[in-house]
N, C-alpha and C positions, 0 to 999 in steps of 0.2 A: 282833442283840443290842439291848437297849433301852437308852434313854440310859443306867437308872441302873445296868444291868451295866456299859454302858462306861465309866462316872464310875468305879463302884466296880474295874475293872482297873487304869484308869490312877493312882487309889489307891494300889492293892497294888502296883502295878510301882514307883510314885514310894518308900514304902515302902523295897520291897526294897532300891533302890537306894541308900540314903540308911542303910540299915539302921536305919529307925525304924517296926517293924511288933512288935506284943504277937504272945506264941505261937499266941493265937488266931488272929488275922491270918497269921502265917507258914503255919500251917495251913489256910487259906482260900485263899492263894496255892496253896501246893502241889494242893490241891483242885483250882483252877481250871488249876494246869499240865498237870497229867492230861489234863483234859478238854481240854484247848487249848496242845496244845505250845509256838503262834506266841508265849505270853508269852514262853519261855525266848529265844526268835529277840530278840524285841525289848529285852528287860534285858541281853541278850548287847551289841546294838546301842548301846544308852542308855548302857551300862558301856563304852564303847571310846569312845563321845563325849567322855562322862565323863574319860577317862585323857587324850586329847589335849589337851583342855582345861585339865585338872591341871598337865598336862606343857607348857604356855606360860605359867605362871605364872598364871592370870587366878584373880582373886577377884570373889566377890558382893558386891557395895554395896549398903545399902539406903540409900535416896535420897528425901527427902522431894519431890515432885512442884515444877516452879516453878509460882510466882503466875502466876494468870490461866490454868493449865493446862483448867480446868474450864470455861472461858468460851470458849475459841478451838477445844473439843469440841464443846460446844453448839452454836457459831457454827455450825461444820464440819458438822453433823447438824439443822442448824434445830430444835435443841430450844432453847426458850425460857427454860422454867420449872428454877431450881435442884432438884437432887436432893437427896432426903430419905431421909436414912435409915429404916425403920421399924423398926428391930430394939431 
């Protein structure tokens, strides 16, 4: 499978799961279940993580990064030069 098949399953699976896939999309999934049962194994899999998780109460935070997170990276990988966006 090449990266951008794999990018694009774990897409569709995140997707499924999450129930935020256009019909087109749901229909590209199913496409690829056909051809590849191991999705339906692994969203079976994702979705029981899923419920355990549910079922201990835990919630997502989004969490702005602490200061100096970017420098003690750098440090850690001897990159010097700050990163720059180019987009």
């Amino acid at each position: 499978m090449t990266p951008e098949a794999s990018s694009r399953r774990e897409e569709l699976i995140a997707g499924a799961l999450t129930d935020d896939l256009s019909d087109a999309e749901w229909e590209e999934l199913n496409d690829a279940r056909t051809a590849d049962p191991s999705i339906d194994v692994e969203i079976a899999e994702l979705s029981a993580i899923a419920e355990r998780l549910d079922g201990r109460g835990l919630t997502w935070r989004e969490e702005s990064p602490s200061r100096g997170l970017e420098e003690r990276i750098r440090a850690a990988t001897s990159q010097t030069e700050p990163y720059k966006d180019n987009k």
